[in-house]
Each structure stands twice: as C-alpha cells, then as structure tokens.
Chimera marker file (.cmm) of the C-alpha trace (Angstrom):
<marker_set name="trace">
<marker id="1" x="-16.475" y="-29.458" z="23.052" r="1" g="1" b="0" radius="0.5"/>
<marker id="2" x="-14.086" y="-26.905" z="25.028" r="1" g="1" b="0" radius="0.5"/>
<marker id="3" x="-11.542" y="-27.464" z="22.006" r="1" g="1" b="0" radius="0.5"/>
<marker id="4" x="-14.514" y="-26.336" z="19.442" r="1" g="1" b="0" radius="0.5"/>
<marker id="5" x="-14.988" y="-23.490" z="22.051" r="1" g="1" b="0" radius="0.5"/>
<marker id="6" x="-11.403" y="-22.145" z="22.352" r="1" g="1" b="0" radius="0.5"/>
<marker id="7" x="-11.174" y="-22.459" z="18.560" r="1" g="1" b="0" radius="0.5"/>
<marker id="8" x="-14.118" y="-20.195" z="18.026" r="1" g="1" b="0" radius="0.5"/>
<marker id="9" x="-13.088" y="-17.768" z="20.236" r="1" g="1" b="0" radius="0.5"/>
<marker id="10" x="-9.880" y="-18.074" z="18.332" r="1" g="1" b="0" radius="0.5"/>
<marker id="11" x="-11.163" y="-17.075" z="14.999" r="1" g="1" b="0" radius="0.5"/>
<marker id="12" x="-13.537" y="-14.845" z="16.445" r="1" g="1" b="0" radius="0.5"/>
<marker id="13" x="-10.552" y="-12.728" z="17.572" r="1" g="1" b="0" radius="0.5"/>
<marker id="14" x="-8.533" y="-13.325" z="14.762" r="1" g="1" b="0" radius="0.5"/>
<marker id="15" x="-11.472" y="-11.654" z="12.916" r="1" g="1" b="0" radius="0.5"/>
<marker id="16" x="-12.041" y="-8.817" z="14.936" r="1" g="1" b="0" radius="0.5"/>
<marker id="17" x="-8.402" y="-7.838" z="15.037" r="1" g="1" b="0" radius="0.5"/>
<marker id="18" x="-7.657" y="-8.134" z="11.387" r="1" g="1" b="0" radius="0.5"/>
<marker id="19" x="-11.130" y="-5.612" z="11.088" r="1" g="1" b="0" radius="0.5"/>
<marker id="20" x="-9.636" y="-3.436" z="13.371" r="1" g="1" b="0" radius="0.5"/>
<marker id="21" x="-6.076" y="-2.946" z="11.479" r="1" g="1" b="0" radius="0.5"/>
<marker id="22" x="-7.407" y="-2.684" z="8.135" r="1" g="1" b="0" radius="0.5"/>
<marker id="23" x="-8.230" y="1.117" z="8.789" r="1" g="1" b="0" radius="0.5"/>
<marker id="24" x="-4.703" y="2.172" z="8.836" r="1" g="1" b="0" radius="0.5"/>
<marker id="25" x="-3.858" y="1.236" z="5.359" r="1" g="1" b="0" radius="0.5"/>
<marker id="26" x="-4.938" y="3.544" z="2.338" r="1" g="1" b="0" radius="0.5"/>
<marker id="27" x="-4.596" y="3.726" z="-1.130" r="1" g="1" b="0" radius="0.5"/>
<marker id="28" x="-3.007" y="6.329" z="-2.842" r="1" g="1" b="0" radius="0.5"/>
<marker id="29" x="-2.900" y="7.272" z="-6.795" r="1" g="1" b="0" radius="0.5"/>
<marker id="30" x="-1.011" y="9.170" z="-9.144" r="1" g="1" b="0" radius="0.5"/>
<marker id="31" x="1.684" y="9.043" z="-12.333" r="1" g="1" b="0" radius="0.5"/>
<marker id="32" x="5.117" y="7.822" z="-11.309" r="1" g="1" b="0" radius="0.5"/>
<marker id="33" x="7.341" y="10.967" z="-11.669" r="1" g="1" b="0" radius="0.5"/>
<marker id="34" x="11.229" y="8.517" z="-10.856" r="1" g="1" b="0" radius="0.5"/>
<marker id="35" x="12.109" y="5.848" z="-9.562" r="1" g="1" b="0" radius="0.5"/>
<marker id="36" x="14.931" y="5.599" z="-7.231" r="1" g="1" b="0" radius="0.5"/>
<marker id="37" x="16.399" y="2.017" z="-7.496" r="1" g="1" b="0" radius="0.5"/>
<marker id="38" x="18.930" y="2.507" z="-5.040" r="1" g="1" b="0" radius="0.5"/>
<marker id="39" x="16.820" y="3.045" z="-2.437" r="1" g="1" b="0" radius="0.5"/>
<marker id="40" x="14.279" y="0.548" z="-3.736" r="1" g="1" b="0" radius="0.5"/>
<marker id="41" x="11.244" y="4.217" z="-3.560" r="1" g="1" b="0" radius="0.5"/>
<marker id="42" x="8.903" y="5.127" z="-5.984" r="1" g="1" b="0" radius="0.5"/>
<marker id="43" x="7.829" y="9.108" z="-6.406" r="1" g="1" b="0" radius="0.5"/>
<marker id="44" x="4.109" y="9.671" z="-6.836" r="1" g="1" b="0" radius="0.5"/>
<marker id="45" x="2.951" y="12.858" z="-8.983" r="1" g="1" b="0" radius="0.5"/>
<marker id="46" x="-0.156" y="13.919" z="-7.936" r="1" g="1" b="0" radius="0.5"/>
<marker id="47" x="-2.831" y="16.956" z="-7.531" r="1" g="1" b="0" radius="0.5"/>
<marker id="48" x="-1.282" y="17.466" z="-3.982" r="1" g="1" b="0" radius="0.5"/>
<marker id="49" x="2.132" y="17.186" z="-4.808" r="1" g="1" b="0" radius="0.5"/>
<marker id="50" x="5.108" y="14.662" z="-4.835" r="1" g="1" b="0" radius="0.5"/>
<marker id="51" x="4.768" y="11.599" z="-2.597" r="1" g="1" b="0" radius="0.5"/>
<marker id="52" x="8.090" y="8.630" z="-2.126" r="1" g="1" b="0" radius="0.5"/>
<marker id="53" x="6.702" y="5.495" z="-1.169" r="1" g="1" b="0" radius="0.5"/>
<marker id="54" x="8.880" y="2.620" z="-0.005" r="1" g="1" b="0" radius="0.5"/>
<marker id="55" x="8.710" y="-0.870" z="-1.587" r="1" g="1" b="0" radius="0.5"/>
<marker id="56" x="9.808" y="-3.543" z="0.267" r="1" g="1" b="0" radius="0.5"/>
<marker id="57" x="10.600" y="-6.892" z="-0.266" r="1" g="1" b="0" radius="0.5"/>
<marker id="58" x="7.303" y="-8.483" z="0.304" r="1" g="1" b="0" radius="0.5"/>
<marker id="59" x="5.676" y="-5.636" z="-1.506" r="1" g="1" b="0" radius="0.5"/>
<marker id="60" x="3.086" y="-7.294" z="-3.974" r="1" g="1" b="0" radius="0.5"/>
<marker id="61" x="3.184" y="-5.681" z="-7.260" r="1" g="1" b="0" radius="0.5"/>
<marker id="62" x="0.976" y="-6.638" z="-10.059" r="1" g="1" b="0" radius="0.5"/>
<marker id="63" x="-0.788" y="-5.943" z="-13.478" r="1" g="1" b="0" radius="0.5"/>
<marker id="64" x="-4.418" y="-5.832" z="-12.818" r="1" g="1" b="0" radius="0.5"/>
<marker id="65" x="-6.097" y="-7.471" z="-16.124" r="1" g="1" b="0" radius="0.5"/>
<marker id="66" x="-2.619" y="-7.750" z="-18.447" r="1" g="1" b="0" radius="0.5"/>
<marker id="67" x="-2.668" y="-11.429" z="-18.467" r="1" g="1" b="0" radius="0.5"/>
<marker id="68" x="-4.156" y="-13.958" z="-20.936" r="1" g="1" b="0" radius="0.5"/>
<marker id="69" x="-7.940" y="-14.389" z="-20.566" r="1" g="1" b="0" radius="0.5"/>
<marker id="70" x="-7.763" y="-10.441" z="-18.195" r="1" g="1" b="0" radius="0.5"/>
<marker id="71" x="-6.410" y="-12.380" z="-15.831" r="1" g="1" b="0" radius="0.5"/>
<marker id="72" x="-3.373" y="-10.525" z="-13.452" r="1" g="1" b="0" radius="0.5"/>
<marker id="73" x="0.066" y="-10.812" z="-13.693" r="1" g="1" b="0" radius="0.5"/>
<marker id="74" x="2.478" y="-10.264" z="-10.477" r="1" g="1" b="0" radius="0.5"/>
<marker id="75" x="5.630" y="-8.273" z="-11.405" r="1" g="1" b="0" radius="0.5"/>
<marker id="76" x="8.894" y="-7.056" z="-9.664" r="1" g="1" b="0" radius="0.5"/>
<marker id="77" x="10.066" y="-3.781" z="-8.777" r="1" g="1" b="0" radius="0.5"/>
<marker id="78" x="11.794" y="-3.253" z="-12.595" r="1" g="1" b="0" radius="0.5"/>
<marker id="79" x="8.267" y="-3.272" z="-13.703" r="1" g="1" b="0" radius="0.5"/>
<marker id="80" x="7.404" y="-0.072" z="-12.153" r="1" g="1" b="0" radius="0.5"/>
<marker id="81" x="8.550" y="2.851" z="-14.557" r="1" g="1" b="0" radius="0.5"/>
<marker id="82" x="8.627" y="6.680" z="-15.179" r="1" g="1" b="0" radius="0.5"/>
<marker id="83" x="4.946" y="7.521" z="-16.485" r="1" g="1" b="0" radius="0.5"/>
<marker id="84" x="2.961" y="4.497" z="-15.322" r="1" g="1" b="0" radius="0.5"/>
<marker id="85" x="-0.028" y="5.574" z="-13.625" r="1" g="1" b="0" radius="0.5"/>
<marker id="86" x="-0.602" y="3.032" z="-10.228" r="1" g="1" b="0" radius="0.5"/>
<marker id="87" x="-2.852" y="2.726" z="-7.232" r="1" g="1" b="0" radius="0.5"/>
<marker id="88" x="-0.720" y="1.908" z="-4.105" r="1" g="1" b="0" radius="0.5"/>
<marker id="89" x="-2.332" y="0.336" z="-0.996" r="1" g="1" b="0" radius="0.5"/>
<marker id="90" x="0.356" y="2.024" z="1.550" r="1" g="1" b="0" radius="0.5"/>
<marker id="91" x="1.014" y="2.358" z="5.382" r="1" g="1" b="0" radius="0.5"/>
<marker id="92" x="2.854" y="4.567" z="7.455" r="1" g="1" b="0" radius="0.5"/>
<marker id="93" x="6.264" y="4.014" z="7.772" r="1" g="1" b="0" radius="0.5"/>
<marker id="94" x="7.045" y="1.699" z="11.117" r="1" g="1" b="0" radius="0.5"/>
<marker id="95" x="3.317" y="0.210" z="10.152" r="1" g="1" b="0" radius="0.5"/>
<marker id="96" x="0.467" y="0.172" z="12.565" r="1" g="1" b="0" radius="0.5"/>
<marker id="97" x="2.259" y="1.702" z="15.419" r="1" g="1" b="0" radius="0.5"/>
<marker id="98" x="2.543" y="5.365" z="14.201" r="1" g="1" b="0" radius="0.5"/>
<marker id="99" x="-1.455" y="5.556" z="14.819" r="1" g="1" b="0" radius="0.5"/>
<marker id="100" x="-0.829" y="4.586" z="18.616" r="1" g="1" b="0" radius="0.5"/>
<marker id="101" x="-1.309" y="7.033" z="21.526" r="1" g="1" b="0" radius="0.5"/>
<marker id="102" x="2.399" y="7.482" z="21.512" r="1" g="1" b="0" radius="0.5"/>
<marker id="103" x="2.814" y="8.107" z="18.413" r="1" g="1" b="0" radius="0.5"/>
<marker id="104" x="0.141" y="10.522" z="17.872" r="1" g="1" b="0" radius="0.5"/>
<marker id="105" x="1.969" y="13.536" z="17.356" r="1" g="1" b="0" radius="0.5"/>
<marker id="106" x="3.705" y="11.918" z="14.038" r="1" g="1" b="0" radius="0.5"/>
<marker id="107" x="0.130" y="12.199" z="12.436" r="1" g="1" b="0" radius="0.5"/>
<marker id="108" x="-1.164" y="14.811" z="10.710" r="1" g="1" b="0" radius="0.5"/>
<marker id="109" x="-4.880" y="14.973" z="11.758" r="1" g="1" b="0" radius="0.5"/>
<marker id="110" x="-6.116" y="16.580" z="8.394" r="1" g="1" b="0" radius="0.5"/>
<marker id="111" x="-4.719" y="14.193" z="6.133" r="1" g="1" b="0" radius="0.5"/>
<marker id="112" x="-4.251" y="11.285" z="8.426" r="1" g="1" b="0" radius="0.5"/>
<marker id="113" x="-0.962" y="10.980" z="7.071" r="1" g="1" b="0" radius="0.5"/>
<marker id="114" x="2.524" y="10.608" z="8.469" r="1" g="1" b="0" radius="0.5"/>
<marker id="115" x="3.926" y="14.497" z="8.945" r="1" g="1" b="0" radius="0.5"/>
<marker id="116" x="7.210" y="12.920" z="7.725" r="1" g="1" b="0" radius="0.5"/>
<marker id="117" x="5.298" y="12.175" z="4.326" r="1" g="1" b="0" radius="0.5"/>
<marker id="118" x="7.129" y="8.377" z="4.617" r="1" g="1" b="0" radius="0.5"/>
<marker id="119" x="4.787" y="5.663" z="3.672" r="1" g="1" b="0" radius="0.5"/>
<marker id="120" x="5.326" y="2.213" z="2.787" r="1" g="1" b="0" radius="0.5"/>
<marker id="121" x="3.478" y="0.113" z="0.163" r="1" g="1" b="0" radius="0.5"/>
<marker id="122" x="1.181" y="-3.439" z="0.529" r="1" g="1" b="0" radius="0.5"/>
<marker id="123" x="0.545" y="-3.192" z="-2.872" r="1" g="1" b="0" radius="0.5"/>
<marker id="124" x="1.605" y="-1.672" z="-5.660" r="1" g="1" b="0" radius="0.5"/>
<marker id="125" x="-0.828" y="-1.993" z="-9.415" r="1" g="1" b="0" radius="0.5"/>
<marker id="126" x="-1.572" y="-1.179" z="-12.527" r="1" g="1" b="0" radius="0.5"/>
<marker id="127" x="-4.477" y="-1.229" z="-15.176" r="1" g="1" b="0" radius="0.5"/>
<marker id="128" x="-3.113" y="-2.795" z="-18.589" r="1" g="1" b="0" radius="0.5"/>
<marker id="129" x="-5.433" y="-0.826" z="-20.588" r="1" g="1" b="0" radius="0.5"/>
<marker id="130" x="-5.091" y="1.524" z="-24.130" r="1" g="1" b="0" radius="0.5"/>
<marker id="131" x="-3.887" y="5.082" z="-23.244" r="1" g="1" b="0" radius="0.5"/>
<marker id="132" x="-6.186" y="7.825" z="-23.695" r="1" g="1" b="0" radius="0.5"/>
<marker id="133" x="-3.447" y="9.663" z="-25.631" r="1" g="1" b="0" radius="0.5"/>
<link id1="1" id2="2" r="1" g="1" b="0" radius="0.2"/>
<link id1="2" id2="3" r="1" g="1" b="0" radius="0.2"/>
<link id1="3" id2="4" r="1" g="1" b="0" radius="0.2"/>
<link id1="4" id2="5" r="1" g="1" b="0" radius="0.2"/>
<link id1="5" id2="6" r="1" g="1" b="0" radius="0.2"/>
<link id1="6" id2="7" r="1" g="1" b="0" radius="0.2"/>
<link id1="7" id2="8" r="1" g="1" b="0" radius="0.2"/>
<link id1="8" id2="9" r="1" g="1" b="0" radius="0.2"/>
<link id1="9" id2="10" r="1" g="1" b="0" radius="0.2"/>
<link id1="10" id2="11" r="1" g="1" b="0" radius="0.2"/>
<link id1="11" id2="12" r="1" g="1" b="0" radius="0.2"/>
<link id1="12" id2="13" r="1" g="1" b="0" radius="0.2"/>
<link id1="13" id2="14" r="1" g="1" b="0" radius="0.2"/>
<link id1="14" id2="15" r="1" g="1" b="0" radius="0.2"/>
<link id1="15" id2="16" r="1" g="1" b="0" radius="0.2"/>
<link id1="16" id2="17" r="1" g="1" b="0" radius="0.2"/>
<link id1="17" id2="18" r="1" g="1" b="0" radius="0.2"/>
<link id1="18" id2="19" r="1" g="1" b="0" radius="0.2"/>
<link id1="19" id2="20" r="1" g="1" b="0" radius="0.2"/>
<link id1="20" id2="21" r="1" g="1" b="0" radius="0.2"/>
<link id1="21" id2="22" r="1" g="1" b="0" radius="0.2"/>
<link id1="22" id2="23" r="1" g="1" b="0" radius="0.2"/>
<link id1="23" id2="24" r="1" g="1" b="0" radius="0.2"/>
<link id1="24" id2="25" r="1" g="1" b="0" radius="0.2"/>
<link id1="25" id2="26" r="1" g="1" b="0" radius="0.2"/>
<link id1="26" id2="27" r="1" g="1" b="0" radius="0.2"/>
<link id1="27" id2="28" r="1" g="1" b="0" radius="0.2"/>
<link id1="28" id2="29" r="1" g="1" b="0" radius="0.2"/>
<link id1="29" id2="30" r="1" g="1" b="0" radius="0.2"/>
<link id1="30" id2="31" r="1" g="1" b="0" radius="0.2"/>
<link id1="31" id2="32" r="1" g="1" b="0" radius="0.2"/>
<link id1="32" id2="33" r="1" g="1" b="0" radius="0.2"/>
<link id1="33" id2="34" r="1" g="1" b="0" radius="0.2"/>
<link id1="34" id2="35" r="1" g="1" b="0" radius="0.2"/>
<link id1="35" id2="36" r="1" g="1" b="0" radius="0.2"/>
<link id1="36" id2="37" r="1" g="1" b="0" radius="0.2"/>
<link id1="37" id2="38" r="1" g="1" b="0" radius="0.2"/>
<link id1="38" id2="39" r="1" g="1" b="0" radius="0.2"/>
<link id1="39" id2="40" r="1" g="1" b="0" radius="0.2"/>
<link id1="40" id2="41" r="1" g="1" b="0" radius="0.2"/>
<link id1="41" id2="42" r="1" g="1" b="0" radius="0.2"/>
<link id1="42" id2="43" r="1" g="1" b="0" radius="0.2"/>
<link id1="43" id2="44" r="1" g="1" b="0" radius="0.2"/>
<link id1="44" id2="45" r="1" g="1" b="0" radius="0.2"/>
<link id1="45" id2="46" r="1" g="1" b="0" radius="0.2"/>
<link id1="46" id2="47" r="1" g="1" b="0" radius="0.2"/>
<link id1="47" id2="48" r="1" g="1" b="0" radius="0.2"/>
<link id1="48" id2="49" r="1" g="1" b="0" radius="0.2"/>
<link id1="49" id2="50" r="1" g="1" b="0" radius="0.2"/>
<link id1="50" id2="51" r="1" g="1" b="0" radius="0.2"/>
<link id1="51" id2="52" r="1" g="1" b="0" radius="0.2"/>
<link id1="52" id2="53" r="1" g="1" b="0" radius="0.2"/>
<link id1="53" id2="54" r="1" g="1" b="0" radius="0.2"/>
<link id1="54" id2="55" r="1" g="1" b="0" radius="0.2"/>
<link id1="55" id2="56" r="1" g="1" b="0" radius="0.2"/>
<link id1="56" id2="57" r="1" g="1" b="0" radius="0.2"/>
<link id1="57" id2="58" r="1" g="1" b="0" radius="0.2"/>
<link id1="58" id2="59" r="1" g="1" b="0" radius="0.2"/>
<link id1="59" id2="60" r="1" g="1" b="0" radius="0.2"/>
<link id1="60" id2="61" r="1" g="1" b="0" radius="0.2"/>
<link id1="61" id2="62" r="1" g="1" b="0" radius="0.2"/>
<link id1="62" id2="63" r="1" g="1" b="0" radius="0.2"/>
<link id1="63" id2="64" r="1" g="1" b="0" radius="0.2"/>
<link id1="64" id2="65" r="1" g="1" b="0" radius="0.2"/>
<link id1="65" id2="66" r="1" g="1" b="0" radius="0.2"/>
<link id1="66" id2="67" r="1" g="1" b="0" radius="0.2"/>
<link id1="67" id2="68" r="1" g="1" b="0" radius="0.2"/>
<link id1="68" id2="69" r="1" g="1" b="0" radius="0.2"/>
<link id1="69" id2="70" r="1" g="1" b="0" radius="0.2"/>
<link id1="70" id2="71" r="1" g="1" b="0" radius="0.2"/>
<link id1="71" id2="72" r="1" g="1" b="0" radius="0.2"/>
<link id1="72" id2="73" r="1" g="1" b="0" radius="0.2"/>
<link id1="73" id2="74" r="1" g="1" b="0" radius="0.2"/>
<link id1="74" id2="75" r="1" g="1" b="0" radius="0.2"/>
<link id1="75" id2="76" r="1" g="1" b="0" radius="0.2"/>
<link id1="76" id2="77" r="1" g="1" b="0" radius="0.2"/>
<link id1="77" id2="78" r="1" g="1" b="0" radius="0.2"/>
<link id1="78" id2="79" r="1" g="1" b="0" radius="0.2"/>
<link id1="79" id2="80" r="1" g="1" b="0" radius="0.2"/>
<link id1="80" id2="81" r="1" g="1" b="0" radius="0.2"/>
<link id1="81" id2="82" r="1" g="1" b="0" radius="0.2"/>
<link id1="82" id2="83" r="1" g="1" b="0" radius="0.2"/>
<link id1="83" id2="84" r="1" g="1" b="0" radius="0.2"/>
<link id1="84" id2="85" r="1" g="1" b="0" radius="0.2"/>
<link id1="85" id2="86" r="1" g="1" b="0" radius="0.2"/>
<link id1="86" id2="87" r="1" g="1" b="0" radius="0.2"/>
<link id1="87" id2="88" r="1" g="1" b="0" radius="0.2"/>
<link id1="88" id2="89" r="1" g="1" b="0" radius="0.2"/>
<link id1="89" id2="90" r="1" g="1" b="0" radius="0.2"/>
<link id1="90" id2="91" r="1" g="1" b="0" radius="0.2"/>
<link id1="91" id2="92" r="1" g="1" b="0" radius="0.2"/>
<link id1="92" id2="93" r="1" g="1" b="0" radius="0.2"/>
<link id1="93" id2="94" r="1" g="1" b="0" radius="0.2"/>
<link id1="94" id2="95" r="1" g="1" b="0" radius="0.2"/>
<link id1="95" id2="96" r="1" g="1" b="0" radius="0.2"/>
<link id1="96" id2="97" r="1" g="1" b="0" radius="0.2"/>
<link id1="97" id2="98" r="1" g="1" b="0" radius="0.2"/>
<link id1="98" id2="99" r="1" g="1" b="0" radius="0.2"/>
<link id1="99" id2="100" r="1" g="1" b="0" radius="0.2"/>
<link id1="100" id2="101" r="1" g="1" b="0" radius="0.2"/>
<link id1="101" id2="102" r="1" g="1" b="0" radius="0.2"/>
<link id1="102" id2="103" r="1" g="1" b="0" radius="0.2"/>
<link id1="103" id2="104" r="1" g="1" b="0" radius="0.2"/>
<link id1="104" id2="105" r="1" g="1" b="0" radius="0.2"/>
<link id1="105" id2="106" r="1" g="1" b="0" radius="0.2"/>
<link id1="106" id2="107" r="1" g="1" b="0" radius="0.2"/>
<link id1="107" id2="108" r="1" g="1" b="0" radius="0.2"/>
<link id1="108" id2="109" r="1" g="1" b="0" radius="0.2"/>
<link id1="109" id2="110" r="1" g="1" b="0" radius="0.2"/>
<link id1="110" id2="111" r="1" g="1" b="0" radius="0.2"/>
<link id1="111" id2="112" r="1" g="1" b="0" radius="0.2"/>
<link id1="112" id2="113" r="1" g="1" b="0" radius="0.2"/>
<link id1="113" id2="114" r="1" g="1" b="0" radius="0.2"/>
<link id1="114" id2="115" r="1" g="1" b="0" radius="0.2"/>
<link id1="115" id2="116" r="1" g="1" b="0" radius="0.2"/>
<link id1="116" id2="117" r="1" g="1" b="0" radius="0.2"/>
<link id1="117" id2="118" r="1" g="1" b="0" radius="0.2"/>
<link id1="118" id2="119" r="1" g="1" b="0" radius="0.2"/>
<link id1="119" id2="120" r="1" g="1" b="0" radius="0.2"/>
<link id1="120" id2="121" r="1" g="1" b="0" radius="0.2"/>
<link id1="121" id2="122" r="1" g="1" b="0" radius="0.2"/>
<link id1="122" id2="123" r="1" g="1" b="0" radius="0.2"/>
<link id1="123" id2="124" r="1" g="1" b="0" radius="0.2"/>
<link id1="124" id2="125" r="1" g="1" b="0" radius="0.2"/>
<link id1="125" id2="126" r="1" g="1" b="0" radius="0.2"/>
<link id1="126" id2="127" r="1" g="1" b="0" radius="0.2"/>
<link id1="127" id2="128" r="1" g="1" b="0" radius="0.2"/>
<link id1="128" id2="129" r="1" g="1" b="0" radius="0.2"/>
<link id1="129" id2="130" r="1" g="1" b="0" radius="0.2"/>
<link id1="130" id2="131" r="1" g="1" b="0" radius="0.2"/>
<link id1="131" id2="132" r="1" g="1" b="0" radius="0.2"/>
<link id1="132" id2="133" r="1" g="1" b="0" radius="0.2"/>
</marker_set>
C-alpha cells in the first residue's frame, strides 16, 4: 500500500512539473530565408523580421501529412531548405533557465523572447501540401 502511495505521488509530480515547463516553449512560423549548415541554424523570414533558430541533434524534424496514407514522415536537417514554409516549436537558448529569477533580465517582457533573439528548436515541420502559387 505505501509503495502504491509513493508511486502516486510520483506521477502526480511528474505531472504537475511537466504542466508547469510546457509554458516556456512556443511556436514560431515563417518562410526559411538560408540555411547555415555550418552552424547547423535555420533563418526564419517573417512579418517581424529575421529570426536564427538552432537545431540540435535531438531536434525532431518532420513532414506533417507527406507520407503514404497522410501519414508523417521524420526527416534530417538536409530536408530543411531555402523557401519552405515551417512551424518551429522553439525555446530559449540555455532552455528553461533563461525564464528564472536570475535570468530575468535576458527576457524581453513584450515579446517574452530572449533579448539576444537566440532560440533553439523541439521541433521543426512542415505541411506537404500543393502551393498556392
């Protein structure tokens, strides 16, 4: 019985934490304008400007509805090219920590963005759908 306990107050923490994290990521749109493969960035075109976003590693980057049957496909960082319009789930650089108390002045309270402009992405994807033009 304690075991069922502790595990419940377990997950119940587990859940409340994840909850509470979630808020600090954002997505972000726009055309990309280059991409920098050196560097392993992306450069967003968008109403407010230019925007470099970081892809890491683990960064998951996918096709939403390109496979057989609409279902997705997961690409690689080759797959994201000049002109391809994508919606990036992104964080600010050094993650959840740049929204703590003592990093507060590296926030830009009208935006909520870094003042640096340096985000990294979660998730990088893409509609496979006929262009407009």
């Amino acid at each position: 019985m304690k075991t069922l306990k502790l595990f419940g107050t377990l997950a119940l923490a587990a859940l409340f934490s994840t909850s509470a994290m979630a808020d600090f990521d954002f997505d972000v749109q726009g055309q990309i304008s280059a991409v920098d493969d050196k560097n392993k960035t992306i450069t967003l075109a968008g109403p407010g400007g230019q925007l470099v976003i970081k892809v890491l590693p683990y960064t998951e980057i996918k096709g939403d509805d390109c496979g057989p049957f609409g279902q997705d496909i997961y690409g690689s960082f080759k797959d994201l090219t000049p002109g391809k319009y994508v919606k990036v789930e992104a964080v600010p650089y050094g993650g959840y920590n740049a929204y703590s108390a003592n990093n507060a002045q590296a926030i830009n309270p009208a935006t909520g963005l870094p003042k640096d402009g340096q985000l990294i992405a979660k998730e990088i994807e893409w509609n496979c759908m006929p262009r407009a033009y």
